[in-house]
Phi, psi and omega in degrees: 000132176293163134346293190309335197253008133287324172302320199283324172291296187322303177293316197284342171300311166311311165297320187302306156324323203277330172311289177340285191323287170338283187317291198317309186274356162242356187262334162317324201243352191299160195260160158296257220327313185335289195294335173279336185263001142299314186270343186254328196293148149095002190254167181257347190193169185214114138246129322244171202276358183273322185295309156312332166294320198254001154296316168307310176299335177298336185063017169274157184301141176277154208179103216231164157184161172209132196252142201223117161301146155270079207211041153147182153339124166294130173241178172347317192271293203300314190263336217248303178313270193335309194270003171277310205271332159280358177298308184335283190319319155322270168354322187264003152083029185247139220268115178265150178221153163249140164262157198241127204265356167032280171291324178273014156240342151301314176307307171297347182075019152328136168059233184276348180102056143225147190297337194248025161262315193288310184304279164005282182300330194289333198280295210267325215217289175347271171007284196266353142316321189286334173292278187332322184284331179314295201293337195289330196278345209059060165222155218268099161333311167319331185241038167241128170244119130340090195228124162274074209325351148312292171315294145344293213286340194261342148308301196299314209051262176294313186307309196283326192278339186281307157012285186304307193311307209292304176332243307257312170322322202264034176218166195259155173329287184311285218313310171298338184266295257251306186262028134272039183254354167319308162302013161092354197220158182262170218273331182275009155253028168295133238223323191214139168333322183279003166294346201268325184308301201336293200286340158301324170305333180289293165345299177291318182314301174333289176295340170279341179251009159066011204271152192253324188236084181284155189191138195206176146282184172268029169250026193237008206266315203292325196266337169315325193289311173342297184280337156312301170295350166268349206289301171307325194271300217244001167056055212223165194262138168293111183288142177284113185260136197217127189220126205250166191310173172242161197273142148270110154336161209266009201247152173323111197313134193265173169178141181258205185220123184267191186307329177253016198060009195268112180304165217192110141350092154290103160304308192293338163291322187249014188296163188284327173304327188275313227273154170241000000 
């Protein structure tokens, strides 16, 4: 190796450190307001933003997560939103995770519909998109923990599934149908009893990951409300839900009718996922 390109390694180390440092040291000295318009700016809804202040304020580890079907391309919404928000969250000195979703995109029938296309892909090929969109937003991958949900749930075991139980108790049927649209799908296309699991795994996925600060888009709210309301039946701290906008697609805008006819945007239709 030249002299030149041991300098060249050496400095780039030193700036890294020195970033590093710099971060460590503003996020230390950052005020709880400093850290709540970090963590708050640019979302569509907070529950609630008085439970997040006094989460901050408690000085307990801030502890984030947002969950990803492996159910197509990372695109815009998936790579570029998420990873705006998570710089944010970076910055306020909060420990970010993606769970990589595995079981919930076989439930959903995703890709070929088989769990070892999803664990394959979550891996091989998510991942590392979801790393890419990071460094493009300037937020550090490196300080993303990755969780495969195969993984999680096989660890966990009996506890995660007993879990599973309990959400689904504590929420009423109509309720579990009305928040499977989390999935991407409208109620009259549920197709098999196991789709009715999703929004508890999701739910449980939260409390298995010990997390504090749950985060999505804002097609993701029926089931945070779930896991808020359930939260006390499993005798678990109620997480804080934080949702930031969804990206509109490139394909012809869908619109319904409310009650007085006056058309109303479908998001979940018209959302960057929906999109080719």
């Amino acid at each position: 190796i030249k002299t030149k390109d041991i300098r060249g390694i050496t400095d780039n180390l030193f700036n890294d450190f020195a970033i590093f440092c710099a971060i460590v040291i503003l996020t230390q000295f950052m005020t709880s307001d400093e850290k709540l318009n970090l963590i708050t700016r640019n979302l569509e809804e907070v529950l609630t933003e008085e439970e997040l202040k006094a989460l901050i304020e408690s000085d307990q580890p801030l502890r984030h997560y947002i969950g990803f079907e492996i159910s197509g391309k990372v695109h815009l919404g998936t790579g570029f939103a998420s990873m705006l928000k998570i710089k944010d969250l970076q910055q306020a000195g909060v420990q970010t995770t993606i769970l990589l979703a595995d079981w919930h995109t076989w439930l959903n029938k995703k890709l070929d519909g088989t769990l070892e296309t999803a664990k394959k892909m979550a891996r091989e090929y998510f991942e590392e998109g979801m790393k890419a969109a990071a460094l493009c937003v300037g937020a550090d991958p490196d300080k993303i923990e990755f969780v495969l949900g195969s993984e999680v749930y096989e660890k966990l075991g009996q506890s995660y599934w007993a879990n599973v139980i309990r959400v689904s108790k504590a929420t009423t049927l109509a309720r579990m149908i009305r928040s499977t649209t989390i999935m991407g799908r409208k109620e009259s296309e549920i197709s098999d009893s196991a789709m009715l699991i999703y929004p508890a795994m999701q739910s449980a996925d939260i409390f298995a990951l010990k997390i504090n600060i749950a985060h999505s888009g804002t097609d993701q709210r029926n089931v945070h409300v779930i896991a808020r309301e359930a939260a006390s039946e499993l005798n678990e701290h109620k997480p804080i839900a934080i949702h930031h906008h969804l990206l509109q697609g490139l394909m012809q805008p869908v619109f319904t009718q409310d009650e007085n006819r006056n058309k109303i945007l479908n998001l979940e239709a018209a959302k960057m996922s929906k999109s080719k």
